[in-house]
Every structure is written in C-alpha cells, then in structure tokens.
C-alpha positions in Angstrom: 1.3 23.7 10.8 -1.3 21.9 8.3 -3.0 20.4 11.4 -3.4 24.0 13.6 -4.6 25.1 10.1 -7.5 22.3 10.0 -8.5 22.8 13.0 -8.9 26.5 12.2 -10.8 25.7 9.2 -13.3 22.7 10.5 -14.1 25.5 12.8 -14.9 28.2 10.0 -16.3 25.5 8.2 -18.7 24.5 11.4 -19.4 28.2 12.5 -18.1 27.7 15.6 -15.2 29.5 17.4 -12.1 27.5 18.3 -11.4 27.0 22.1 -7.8 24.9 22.7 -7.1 24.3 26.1 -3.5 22.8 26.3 -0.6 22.3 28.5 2.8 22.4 26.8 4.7 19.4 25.7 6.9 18.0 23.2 6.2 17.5 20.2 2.9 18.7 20.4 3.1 22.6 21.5 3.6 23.9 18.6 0.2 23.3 18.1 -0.4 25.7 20.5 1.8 28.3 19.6 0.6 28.6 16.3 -3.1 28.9 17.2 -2.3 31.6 19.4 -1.5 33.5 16.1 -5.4 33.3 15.3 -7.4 35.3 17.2 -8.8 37.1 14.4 -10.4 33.7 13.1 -12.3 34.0 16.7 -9.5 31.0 18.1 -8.9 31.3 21.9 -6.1 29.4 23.1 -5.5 28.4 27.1 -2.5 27.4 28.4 -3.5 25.8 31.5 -1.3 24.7 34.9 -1.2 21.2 33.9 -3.0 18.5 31.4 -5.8 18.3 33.7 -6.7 21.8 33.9 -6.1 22.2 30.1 -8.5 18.9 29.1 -11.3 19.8 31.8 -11.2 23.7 30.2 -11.8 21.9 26.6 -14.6 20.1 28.0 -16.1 23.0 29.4 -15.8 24.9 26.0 -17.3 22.1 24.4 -20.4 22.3 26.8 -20.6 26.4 25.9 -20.5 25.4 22.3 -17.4 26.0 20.4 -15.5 23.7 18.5 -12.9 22.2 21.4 -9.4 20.9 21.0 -6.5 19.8 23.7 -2.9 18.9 22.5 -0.8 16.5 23.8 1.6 13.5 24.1 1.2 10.0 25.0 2.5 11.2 28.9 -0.4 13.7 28.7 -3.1 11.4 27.1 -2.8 9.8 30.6 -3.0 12.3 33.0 -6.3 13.1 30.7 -8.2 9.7 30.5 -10.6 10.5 33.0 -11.7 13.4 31.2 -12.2 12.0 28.2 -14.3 9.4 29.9 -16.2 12.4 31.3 -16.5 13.8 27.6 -17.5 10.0 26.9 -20.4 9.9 29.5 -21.3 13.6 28.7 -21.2 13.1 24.8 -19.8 16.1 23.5 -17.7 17.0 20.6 -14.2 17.0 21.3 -10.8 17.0 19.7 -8.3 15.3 21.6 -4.9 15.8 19.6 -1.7 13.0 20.2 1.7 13.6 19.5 2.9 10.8 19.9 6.6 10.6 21.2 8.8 7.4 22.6 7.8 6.0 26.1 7.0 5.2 28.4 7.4 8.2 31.0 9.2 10.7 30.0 11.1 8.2 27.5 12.1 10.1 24.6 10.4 13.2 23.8 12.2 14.5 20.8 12.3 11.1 19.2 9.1 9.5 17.3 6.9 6.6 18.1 3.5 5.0 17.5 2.8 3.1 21.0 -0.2 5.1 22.0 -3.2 3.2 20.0 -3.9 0.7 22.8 -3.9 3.8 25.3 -6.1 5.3 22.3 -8.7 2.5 22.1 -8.7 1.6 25.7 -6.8 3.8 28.6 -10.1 4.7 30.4 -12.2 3.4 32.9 -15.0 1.4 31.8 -16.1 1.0 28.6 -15.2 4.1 27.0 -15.6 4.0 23.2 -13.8 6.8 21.1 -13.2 7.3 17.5 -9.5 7.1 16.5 -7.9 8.0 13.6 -4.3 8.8 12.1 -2.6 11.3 9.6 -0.2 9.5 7.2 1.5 12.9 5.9 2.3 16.3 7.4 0.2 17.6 5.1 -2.8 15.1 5.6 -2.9 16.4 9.3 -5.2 19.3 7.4 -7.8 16.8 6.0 -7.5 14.4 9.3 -8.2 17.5 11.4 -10.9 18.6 9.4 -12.0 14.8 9.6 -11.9 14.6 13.3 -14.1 17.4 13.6 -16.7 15.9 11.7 -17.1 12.8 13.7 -17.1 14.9 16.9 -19.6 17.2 15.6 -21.9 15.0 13.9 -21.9 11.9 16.8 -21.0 14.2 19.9 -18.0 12.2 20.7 -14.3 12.6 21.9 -12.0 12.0 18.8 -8.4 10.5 19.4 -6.2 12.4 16.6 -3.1 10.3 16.6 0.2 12.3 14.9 3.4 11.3 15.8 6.9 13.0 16.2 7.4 12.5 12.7 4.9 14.0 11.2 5.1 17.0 13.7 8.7 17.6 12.9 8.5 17.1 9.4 7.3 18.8 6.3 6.3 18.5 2.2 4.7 20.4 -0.7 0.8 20.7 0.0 -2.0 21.7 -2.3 -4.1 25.3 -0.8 -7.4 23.1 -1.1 -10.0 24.7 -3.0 -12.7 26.6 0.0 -15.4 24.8 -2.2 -14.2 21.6 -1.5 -14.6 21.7 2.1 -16.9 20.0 3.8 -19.9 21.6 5.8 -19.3 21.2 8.9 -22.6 23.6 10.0 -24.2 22.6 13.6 -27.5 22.8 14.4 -28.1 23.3 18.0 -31.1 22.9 20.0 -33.5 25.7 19.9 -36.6 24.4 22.2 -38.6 21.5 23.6 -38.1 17.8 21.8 -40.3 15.5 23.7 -43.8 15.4 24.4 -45.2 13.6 27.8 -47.8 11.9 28.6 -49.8 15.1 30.0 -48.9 16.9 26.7 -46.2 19.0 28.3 -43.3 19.7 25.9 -40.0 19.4 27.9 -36.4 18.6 27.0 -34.8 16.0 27.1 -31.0 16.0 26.9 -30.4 12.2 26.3 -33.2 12.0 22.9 -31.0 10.6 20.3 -30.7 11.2 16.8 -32.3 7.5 15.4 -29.7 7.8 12.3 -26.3 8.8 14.5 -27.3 7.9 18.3 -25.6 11.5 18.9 -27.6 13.0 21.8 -28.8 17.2 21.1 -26.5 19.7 22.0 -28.0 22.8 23.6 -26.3 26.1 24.4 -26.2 26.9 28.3 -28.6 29.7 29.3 -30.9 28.4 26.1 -34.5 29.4 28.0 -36.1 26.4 28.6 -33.6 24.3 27.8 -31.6 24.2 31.3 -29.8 20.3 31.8 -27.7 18.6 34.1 -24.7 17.1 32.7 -22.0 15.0 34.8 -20.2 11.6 35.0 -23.0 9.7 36.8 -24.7 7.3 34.9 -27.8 9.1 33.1 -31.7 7.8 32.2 -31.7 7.4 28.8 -33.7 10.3 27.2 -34.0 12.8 30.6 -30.6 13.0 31.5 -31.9 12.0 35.3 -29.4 10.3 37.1 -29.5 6.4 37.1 -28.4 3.4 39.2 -31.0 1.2 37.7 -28.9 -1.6 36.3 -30.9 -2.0 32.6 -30.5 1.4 32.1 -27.0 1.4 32.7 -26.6 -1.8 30.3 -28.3 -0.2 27.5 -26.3 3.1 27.7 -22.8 1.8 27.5 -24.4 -0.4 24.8 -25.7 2.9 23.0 -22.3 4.4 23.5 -20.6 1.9 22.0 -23.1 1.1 19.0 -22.9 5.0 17.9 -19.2 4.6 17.2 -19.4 1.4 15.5 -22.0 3.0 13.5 -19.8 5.8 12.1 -19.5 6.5 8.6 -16.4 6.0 7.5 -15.1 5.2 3.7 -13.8 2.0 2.9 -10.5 0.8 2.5 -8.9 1.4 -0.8 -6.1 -1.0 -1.9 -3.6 -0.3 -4.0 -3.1 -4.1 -5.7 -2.5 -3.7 -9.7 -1.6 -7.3 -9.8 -3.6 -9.4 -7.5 -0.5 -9.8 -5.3 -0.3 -12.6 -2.5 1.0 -10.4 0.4 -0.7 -6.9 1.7 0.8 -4.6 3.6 -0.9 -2.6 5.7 0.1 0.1 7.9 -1.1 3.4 9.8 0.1 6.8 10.9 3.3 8.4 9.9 4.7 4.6 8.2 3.2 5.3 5.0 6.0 7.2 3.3 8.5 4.7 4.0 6.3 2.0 3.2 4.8 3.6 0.0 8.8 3.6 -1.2 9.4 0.5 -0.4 6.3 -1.0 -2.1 7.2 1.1 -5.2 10.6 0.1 -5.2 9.8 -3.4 -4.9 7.4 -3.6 -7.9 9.9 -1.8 -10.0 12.3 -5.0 -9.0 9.4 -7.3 -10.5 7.8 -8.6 -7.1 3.7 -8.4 -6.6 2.6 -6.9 -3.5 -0.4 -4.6 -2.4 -0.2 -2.1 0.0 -3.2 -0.4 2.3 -3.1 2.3 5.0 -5.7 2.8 7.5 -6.9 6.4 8.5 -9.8 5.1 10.6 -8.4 2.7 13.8 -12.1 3.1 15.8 -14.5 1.9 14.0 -11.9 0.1 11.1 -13.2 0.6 7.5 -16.2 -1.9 7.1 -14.5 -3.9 4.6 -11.1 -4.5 6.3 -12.2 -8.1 7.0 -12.8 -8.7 3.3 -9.6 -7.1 2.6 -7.7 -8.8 4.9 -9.0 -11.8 3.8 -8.2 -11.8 0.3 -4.3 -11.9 1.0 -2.2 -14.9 2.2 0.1 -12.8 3.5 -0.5 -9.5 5.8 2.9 -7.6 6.7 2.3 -4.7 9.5 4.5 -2.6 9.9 4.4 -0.2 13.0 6.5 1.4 15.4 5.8 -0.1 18.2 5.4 -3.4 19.7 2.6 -4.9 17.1 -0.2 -3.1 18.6 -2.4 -2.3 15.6 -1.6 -6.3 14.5 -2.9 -7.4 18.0 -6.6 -5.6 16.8 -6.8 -7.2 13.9 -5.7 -10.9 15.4 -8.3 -10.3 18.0 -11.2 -8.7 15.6 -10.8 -10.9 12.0 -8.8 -13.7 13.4 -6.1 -13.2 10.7 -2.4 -14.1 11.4 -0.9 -10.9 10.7 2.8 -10.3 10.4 3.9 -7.4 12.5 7.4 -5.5 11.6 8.6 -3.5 14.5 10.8 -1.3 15.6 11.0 1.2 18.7 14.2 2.9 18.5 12.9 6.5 17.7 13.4 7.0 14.2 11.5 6.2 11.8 11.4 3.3 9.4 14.0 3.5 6.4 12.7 2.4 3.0 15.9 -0.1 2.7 14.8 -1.8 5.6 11.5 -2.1 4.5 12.5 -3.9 0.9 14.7 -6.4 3.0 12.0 -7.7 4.9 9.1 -7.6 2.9 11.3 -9.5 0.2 12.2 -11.9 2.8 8.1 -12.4 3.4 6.9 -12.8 -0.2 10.2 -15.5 -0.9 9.9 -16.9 2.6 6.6 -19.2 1.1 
C-alpha cells in the first residue's frame, strides 16, 4: 500500500501523470490493484497479455512523458530484461518494481526471498547499467518509491525497485509525511533547439547531455521541431544518428555506465555507539530482524555495529571506508550470499554471509545465535 501510494505521490510531486503497465503476479499485483483505485490522481493502469506487453507499454509511456512504472516478480524481471535494456539504450525514466518471491521458476510464489540482485545488477545483454535500490520497511516502500523516481527522472534511467514477499505481505504504523517535506520532483522538458552547427543552424540533438548528470533531454513527441528517432541500435553521441563506428560505441556504454556511478546518493550511516569490532550489514526486508537482534545483543553487553544499505547500484561512496573500519562484516541475506559476492569483488573484503532460502524470513533468535558465535569465534 505505502509503495502504490509513492508512486502516486513522486508523480504529483513531478507533475506528471502515472502510467503502470503490468501483468499480474504474486506478490506484486496488488500493486496494481490499488492503482487502479486512482484515476482521479490522473494514474492510468494497463493490464497487459503478458510481461512483455506490460514493460514495452511502460516504455512507451515513458517516451510520451508520464512518470512510468511496471510491477513484477523475479519470473517477470526476466521475461522483461530486454526491455529494460531498450529503456537502457533509449535513456528514459522508468520504474521497474520487484517483488521478489522464492525461485527459480515458478518456485514459490507466496513465500519470500531476496535472490534477484544479481538478476538486478546484471540479467541483460551487454553492459546494461541500472540503479538499484531496496525498501527495508513496508512503510519505507513510500520514501524508496518516491526515491526511485528521482533517480529516474533526474538521470533518465530504468530504476530496479527491489521489495520482497515480506514487505508486500506485511504491515506497521507509518507517519502521513508532511506534503512540505516532499521532494520536488518537477521535470523540465525540452522546449526547442539545443545545439548550434557549424552553419549557425539550431537543431536538436537528442543525445546532448546534461555535463552535471550525463542524463540526455527528454522531449515530448509531436514537440514542433523537436521530431527524434529513438531505438535499440547503437546511437552517435549527441544526434541520436545511428552508429556502428566502434569509438562511438566505446564511449557510449562508457557514458552509460559513468552516469550511474555518478548518482547522488547519501552515505552510509552506521549505527556503532561503541566502536564495535564486527558490522553487520544487510539490505531489503532483513532489517527488522536484524535491527532486534543487534539491539538484543547490546542489551546482553556485546559491541556490534549494524548498517543497512538502500542504494545496491551505485553503493553509498563511503561503503569501502565503512567496510574497512571493521574486522568483522556479518551479511545477512536471503539468498545464497549475493550482495557479499559484490562487495568481495568491489572492496576486496572477506565478508561473512548468513543465509537462508527457505521462504520465511529471518527470526531475530537465530540472528543472536550466530552473530554471537561471530564476535566469540576470534
């Protein structure tokens, strides 16, 4: 519910309307159901003939202008990956919304699981850069919604919105946020010309980049004078021509990827009162269980920190510092130790993944028993 209701609000709060295009699928369609309760916020919901249909109508939305979401699960994110590598190459704003569920296959979909972040970071063709980032609370879903729209809109970039089962299906007491608190979110779309050639002939180009975000103009089709060709072929940088020539090609999966390495996201804030030995760090829906278990644990007289990361592409700017700082680093994660294989592979740092993949979520006792077998274990 709080996530249908950010999305409804990043789009208030960017002027837009609200285009969902969405095939059902469990856990995420109530997503879709709710929405379709919004018309009078201008939200037009599509429930399409299959994930395909539902993705490419997003995209297409996205291209007219509005603010554009599809809903899925991890099943779903694959039948869409070439579509969001079309919404990659075309760089427009676009909310792509994972429930995640167990897999693979069908595997369980009423049951919870956080297995999709390598399909997140890398199920595409190519190289295929996207922002991804993770609710820790039902209720957070509103602020990560309202979050993932500003990355989109700001860079023009697919978002990865990764919820799980858990957080779908669950529920807790959540602040109304103050309308003044929200972020602007307001577009500005290209009016006229932008480049100047040679012969002094203003033209537009559809490929001129922001110099601060790399995000490429976004002009409303039927704009007089403003008429583009989008498409996944390779494009010229700055014409939007299509390319085969092989620098060009080099420096625009280079420009791709440097725009989302160049988001602005916040740091990482630790919570470490005692300049504890061992960190843990988790994502997604793990930080309830792991916040008890922390507190419960400190109560007992034991010193540990305790981090949760919101952004998974780019990763806060000081996670290497962070991770540094600690002997220790316990991740916990319900899968098979995906998010621990990034940060091996980025910061070099033998991390300690905690896993389980049964469905359920973690349980606070079991938590306690293995971080306390960490910290006495040196």
């Amino acid at each position: 519910l709080a996530l249908s209701y950010g999305l409804v609000t990043a789009s208030r709060q960017a002027d837009l309307p609200l285009f969902l295009g969405s095939y059902p699928i469990t856990p995420a369609s109530d997503i879709l159901h709710e929405l379709s309760k919004h018309k009078n916020f201008g939200v037009r919901t599509f429930q399409a003939e299959d994930e395909i249909a539902g993705i490419g109508a997003a995209l297409g939305a996205a291209f007219g202008g509005s603010l554009a979401v599809t809903t899925t699960s991890g099943p779903g994110v694959a039948l869409k990956s070439e579509t969001i590598g079309l919404a990659v190459s075309l760089e427009l704003p676009l909310l792509v919304i994972d429930i995640q569920r167990g897999g693979p296959s069908t595997g369980l979909p009423t049951k919870t699981e956080q297995a999709d972040l390598l399909q997140a970071m890398f199920g595409r063709n190519g190289e295929a850069p996207v922002p991804v980032i993770a609710p820790c609370t039902p209720g957070d879903c509103f602020d990560a919604a309202l979050e993932a729209a500003r990355i989109a809109l700001t860079y023009r970039t697919p978002v990865m919105l990764l919820s799980d089962g858990y957080l779908a299906n669950g529920s807790e007491p959540w602040r109304i946020p103050d309308t003044d608190e929200l972020p602007d979110l307001t577009v500005q779309f290209t009016q006229g010309p932008n480049h100047t050639l040679d012969d002094g002939t203003e033209v537009f180009w559809p490929y001129k980049r922001d110099p601060q975000t790399l995000a490429r103009p976004w002009a409303i089709p039927g704009t007089p004078g403003l008429e583009h060709r989008i498409g996944g072929i390779e494009k010229q940088d700055g014409t939007g021509n299509i390319s085969y020539d092989p620098a060009n090609h080099d420096f625009m999966v280079r420009t791709r990827q440097a725009k989302i390495d160049g988001i602005d996201v916040p740091d990482l804030q630790v919570d470490d009162p005692h300049e504890a030995r061992t960190l843990v760090l988790g994502w997604g829906s793990t930080y309830g269980p792991i916040t008890a278990a922390v507190r419960r644990l400190r109560t007992a007289g034991e010193s540990i920190a305790q981090a949760h990361l919101r952004h998974l592409n780019p990763f806060p700017r000081n996670l290497g510092t962070v991770l540094d700082r600690y002997e220790r680093v316990v991740v916990p994660e319900m899968n098979l130790g995906q998010l621990s294989m990034l940060l091996r592979a980025r910061y070099l740092v033998d991390v300690q993944p905690f896993t389980q993949v049964n469905g359920m979520p973690f349980k606070e006792e079991q938590l306690v028993h293995a971080l306390e077998a960490t910290i006495h274990d040196h």
